[in-house]
MARGULUM-193786 format. One line per field, with one value per residue (C-alpha): x negated, y, z negated; residue number from 1; residue in three letters. Coordinates in steps of 0.5 Angstrom, whole numbers, plus 500, padded with zeros to 3 digits. Each point is the difference from the previous one (the first is absolute). Layout:
N
px X,...
py Y,...
pz Z,...
num NUM,...
residu ALA,...
END
This chain:
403
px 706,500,505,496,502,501,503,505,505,506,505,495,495,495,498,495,502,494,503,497,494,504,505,497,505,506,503,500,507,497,504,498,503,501,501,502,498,507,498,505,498,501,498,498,497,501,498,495,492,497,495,498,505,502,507,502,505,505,505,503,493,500,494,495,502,496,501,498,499,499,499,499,501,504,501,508,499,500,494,496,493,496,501,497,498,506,499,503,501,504,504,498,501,498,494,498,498,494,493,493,495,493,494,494,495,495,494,498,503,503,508,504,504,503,501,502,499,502,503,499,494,497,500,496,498,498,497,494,497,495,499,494,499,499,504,505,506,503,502,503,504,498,506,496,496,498,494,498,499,493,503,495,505,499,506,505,506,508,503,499,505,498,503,495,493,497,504,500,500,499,501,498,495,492,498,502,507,500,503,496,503,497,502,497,499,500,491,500,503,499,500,505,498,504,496,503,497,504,507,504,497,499,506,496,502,500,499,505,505,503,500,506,500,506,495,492,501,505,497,502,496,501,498,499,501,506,495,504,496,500,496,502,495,495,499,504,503,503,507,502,503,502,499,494,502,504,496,502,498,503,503,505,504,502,498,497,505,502,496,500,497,502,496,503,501,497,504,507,497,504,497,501,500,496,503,497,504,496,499,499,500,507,502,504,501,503,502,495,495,497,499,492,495,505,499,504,501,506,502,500,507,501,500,496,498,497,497,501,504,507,498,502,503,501,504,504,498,504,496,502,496,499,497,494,501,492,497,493,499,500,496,500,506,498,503,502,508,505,501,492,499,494,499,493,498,497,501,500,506,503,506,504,506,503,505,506,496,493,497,494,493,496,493,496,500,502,494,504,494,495,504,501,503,499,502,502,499,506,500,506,500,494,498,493,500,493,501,495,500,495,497,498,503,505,503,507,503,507,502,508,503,503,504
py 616,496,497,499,497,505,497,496,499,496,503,504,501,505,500,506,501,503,504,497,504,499,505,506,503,498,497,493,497,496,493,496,493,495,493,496,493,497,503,506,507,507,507,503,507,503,507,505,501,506,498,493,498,496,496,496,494,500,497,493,497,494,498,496,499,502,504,502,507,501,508,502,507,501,507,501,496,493,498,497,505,497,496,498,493,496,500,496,503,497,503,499,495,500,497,494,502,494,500,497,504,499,504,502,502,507,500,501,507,505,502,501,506,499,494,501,495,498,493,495,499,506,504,506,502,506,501,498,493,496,494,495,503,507,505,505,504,497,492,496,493,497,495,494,505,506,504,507,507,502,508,504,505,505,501,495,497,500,500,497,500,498,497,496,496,507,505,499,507,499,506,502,505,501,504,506,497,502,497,494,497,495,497,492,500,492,501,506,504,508,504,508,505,506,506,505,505,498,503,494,498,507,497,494,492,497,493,496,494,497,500,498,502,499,500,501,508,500,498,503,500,502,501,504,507,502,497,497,499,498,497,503,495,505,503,500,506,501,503,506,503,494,500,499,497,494,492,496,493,497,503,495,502,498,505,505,505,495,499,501,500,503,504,502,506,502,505,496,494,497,496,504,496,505,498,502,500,502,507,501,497,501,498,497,499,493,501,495,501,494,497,496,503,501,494,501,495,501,495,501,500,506,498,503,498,503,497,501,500,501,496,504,499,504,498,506,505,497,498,494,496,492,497,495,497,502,501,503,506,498,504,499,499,497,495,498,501,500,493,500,505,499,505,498,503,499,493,497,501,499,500,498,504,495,504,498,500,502,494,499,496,498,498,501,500,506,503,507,506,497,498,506,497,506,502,493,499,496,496,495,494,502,506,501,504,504,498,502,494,500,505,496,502,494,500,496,497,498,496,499,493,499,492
pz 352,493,495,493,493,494,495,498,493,497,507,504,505,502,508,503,507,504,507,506,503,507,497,501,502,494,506,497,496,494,497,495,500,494,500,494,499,502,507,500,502,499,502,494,503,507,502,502,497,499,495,497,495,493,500,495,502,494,503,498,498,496,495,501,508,506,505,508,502,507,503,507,503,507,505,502,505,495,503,494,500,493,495,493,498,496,493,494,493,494,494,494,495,492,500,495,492,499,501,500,495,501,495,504,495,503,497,493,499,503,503,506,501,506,506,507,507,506,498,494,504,501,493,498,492,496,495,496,499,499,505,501,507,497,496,504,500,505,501,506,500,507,499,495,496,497,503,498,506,500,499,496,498,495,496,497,504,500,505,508,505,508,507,503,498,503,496,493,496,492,495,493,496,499,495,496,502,508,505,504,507,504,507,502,507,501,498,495,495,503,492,502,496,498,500,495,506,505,500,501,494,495,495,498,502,494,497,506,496,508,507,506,507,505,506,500,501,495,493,494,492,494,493,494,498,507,505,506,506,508,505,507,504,500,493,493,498,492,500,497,494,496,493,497,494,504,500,505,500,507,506,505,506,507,505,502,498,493,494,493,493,494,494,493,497,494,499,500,499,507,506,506,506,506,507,508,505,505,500,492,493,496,492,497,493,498,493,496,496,499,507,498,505,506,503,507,507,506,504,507,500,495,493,496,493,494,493,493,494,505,506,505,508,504,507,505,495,495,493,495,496,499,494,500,494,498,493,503,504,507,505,506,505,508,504,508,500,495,500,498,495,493,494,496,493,494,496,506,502,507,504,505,505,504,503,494,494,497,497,494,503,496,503,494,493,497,496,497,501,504,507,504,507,505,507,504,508,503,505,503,495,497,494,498,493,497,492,494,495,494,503,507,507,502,506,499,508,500,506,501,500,507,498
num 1,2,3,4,5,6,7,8,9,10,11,12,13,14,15,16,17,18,19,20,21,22,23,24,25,26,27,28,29,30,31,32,33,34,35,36,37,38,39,40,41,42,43,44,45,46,47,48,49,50,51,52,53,54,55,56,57,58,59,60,61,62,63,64,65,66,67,68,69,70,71,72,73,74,75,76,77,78,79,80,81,82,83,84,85,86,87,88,89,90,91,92,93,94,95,96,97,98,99,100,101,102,103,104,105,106,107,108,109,110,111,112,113,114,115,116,117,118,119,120,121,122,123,124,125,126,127,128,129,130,131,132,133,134,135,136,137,138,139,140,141,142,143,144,145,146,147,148,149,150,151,152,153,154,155,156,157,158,159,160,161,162,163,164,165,166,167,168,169,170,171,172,173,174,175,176,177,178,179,180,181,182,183,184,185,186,187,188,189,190,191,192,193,194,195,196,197,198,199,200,201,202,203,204,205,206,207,208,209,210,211,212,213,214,215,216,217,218,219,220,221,222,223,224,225,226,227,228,229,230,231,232,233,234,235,236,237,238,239,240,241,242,243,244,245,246,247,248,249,250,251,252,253,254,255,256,257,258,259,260,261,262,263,264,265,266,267,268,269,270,271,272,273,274,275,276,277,278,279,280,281,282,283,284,285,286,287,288,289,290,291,292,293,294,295,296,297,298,299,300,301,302,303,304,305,306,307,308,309,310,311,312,313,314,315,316,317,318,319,320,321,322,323,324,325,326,327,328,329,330,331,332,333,334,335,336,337,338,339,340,341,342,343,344,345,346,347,348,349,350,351,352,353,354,355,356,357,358,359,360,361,362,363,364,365,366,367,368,369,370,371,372,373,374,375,376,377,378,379,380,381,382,383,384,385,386,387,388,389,390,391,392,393,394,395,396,397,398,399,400,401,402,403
residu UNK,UNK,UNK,UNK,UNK,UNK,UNK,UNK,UNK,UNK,UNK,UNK,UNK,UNK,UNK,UNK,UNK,UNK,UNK,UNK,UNK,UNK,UNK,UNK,UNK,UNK,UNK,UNK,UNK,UNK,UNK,UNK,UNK,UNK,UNK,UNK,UNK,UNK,UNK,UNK,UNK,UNK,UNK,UNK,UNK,UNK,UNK,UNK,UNK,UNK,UNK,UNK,UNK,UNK,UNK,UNK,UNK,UNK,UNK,UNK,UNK,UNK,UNK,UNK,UNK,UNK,UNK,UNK,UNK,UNK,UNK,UNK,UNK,UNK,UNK,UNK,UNK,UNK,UNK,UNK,UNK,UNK,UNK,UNK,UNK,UNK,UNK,UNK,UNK,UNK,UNK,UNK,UNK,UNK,UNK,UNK,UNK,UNK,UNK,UNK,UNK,UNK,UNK,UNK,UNK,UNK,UNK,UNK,UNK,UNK,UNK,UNK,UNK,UNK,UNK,UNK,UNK,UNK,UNK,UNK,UNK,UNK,UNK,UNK,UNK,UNK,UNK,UNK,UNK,UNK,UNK,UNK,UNK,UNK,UNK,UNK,UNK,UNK,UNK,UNK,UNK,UNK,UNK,UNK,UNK,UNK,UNK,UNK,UNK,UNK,UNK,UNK,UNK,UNK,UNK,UNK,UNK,UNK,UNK,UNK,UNK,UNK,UNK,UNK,UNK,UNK,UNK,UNK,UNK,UNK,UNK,UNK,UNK,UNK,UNK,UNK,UNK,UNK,UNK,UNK,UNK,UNK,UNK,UNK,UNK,UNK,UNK,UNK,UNK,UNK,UNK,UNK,UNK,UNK,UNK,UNK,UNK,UNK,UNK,UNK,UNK,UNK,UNK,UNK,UNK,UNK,UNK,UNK,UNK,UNK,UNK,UNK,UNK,UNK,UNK,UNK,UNK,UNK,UNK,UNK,UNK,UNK,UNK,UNK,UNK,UNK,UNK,UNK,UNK,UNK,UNK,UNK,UNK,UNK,UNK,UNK,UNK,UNK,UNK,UNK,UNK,UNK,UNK,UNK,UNK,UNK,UNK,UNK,UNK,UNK,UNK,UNK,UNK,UNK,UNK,UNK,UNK,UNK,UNK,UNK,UNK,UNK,UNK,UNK,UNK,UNK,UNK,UNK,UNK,UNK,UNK,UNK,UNK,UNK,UNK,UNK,UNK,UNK,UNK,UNK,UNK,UNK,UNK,UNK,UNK,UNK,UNK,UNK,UNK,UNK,UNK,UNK,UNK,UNK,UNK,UNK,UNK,UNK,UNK,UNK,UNK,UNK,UNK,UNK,UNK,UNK,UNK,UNK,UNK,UNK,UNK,UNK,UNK,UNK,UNK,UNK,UNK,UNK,UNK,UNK,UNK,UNK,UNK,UNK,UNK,UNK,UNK,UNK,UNK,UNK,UNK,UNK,UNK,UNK,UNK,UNK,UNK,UNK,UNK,UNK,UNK,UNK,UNK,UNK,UNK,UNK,UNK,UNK,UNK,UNK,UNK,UNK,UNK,UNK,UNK,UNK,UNK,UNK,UNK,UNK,UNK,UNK,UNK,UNK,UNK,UNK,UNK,UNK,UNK,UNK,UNK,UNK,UNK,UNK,UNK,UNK,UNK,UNK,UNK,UNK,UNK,UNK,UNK,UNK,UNK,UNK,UNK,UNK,UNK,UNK,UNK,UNK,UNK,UNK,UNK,UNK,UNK,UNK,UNK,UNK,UNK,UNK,UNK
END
């Protein structure tokens, strides 16, 4: 048996609760037990387990404060059969709105669409630059400099998503606008091809914006002209029956059966938000017309957001907006929680969700027209922020100050 951290906000905490392998036969009676910091403990699930599960402790949690969870599974008898490892999580907390903002210069010409990594150590970049070593589509940040990936890709790059330094897939589009996917396998990219003769693929995969995953067998890409998608650990496979004159620029979610993107419709003019729910792809029309390139992030706990001239949350269903307060286009929403959340856009603009309040940064000098800030990768204290300034790629680093 196994008790895993989900994700935490401001008053809950999500454990995942793995049956034991000793039950067999679902004999076993399941307890999970919290213990505050003052020591005092309470039961907060007891009961039968027919298949691994999800609980969220909503009771009475203070912000801020840790607490240690401790699950077992016993027979009727009361005899203790199996336990998990005891594990400590913490409610969240508003996090802290200043930062140390740090320049890199990538080489003399070029641009970064989109950035993705593992820790503020351990970054990864596409797009196109020109470095001493060489010239490439691909970058890596080793934690004290940049260096580029030998790729020989044959198309341009958008979007990269991975889950381990094996595992790494990156999208964009080759010529006459189709669709490229590459996978890195810790040594080498591997180039798929869409063969317009095989079956799965005789609708056209056209040019690809974004990537996401929940798993290695679970990755979803999309992109121009209604394309949406997927990687089932063995082949990718495009879904079916999605309007054609839809272009989505980026694809979120939390699961396997959660995720999202959103496209407009020409026709009215609306953004529609698509939504999987395991089983298929849904819309829902969300009643804007000036959302700017759809940039769309959820939080592991739920929270879904979605930029635009009416900036918009989405929490239990329910949509409100929140107001950032910027004078350019923001593009891109990413983050780590709902107290970690930054838009990036044009002018330079970036802003910062503390958990209470969005908040201006202002790493650079603003350069109306040719700084174009694109999708960012967020990590703990750190942010990492492709930028194309006077027509030279940068990379701006963002570093929380803890004191």
């Amino acid at each position: 048996m196994k008790l895993e951290y989900l994700w935490a906000d401001f008053e809950r905490i999500a454990l995942g609760l793995k049956k034991s392998r000793l039950d067999s036969s679902n004999t076993f009676t399941y307890e999970l037990h919290r213990k505050d910091e003052n020591g005092a403990n309470q039961i907060i699930y007891k009961g039968r387990l027919l298949n691994d599960t999800t609980i969220t402790d909503s009771g009475g949690l203070s912000q801020e404060k840790s607490y240690r969870y401790r699950f077992l599974g016993y027979t009727d008898s009361t005899k203790i059969l199996d336990t998990a490892v005891t594990l400590t999580a913490k409610v969240l907390s508003p996090t802290g709105h200043s930062f140390i903002w740090e320049v890199d210069t990538i080489g003399t010409e070029g641009w970064i669409n989109d950035l993705w990594g593992f820790n503020e150590n351990n970054v990864w970049g596409v797009g196109a630059v020109q470095l001493p070593g060489g010239a490439s589509n691909v970058i890596y940040w080793n934690g004290s400099g940049w260096e580029i990936v030998p790729s020989n890709l044959q198309f341009y790059l958008y979007g990269i998503y991975g889950f381990s330094a094996n595992q790494i897939w990156v999208v964009g589009n080759g010529n006459y606008n189709w669709g490229g996917v590459a996978f890195w396998n810790g040594t080498s990219f591997t180039e798929y091809k869409f063969d317009a003769d095989k079956p799965e693929y005789a609708d056209t995969i056209y040019a690809l914006n974004a990537v996401w995953g929940s798993a290695p067998d679970d990755v979803w890409a999309v992109g121009q002209r209604g394309t949406i998608i997927h990687w089932d650990g063995n082949k990718w496979k495009k879904v079916p029956g999605i309007a054609k004159n839809f272009t989505f620029f980026e694809v979120t979610g939390r699961s396997k059966d959660e995720a999202y993107t959103a496209g407009k419709d020409p026709d009215s003019g609306e953004w529609v938000l698509y939504m999987y729910d395991g089983i298929k792809w849904k819309t829902r029309a969300l009643g804007y017309s000036h959302l700017t390139r759809a940039g769309v992030w959820q939080a592991k706990s739920g929270e879904l957001f979605l930029l635009g001239s009416s900036n918009i949350m989405i929490k239990n269903g329910v949509m409100q907006t929140f107001v950032l307060g910027n004078t350019y286009i923001q593009n891109s929403v990413r983050g780590t929680a709902v107290n970690n959340i930054f838009t990036v856009g044009h002018g330079g603009e970036i802003f910062h969700f503390d958990g209470v309040s969005w908040k201006k940064q202002i790493p650079l000098p603003v350069r109306v027209g040719v700084t174009i800030l694109t999708k960012p990768f967020v990590t703990g204290n750190h942010i990492f922020v492709g930028s194309i300034t006077d027509f030279k790629p940068l990379i701006i680093r963002g570093t929380r100050k803890t004191n």
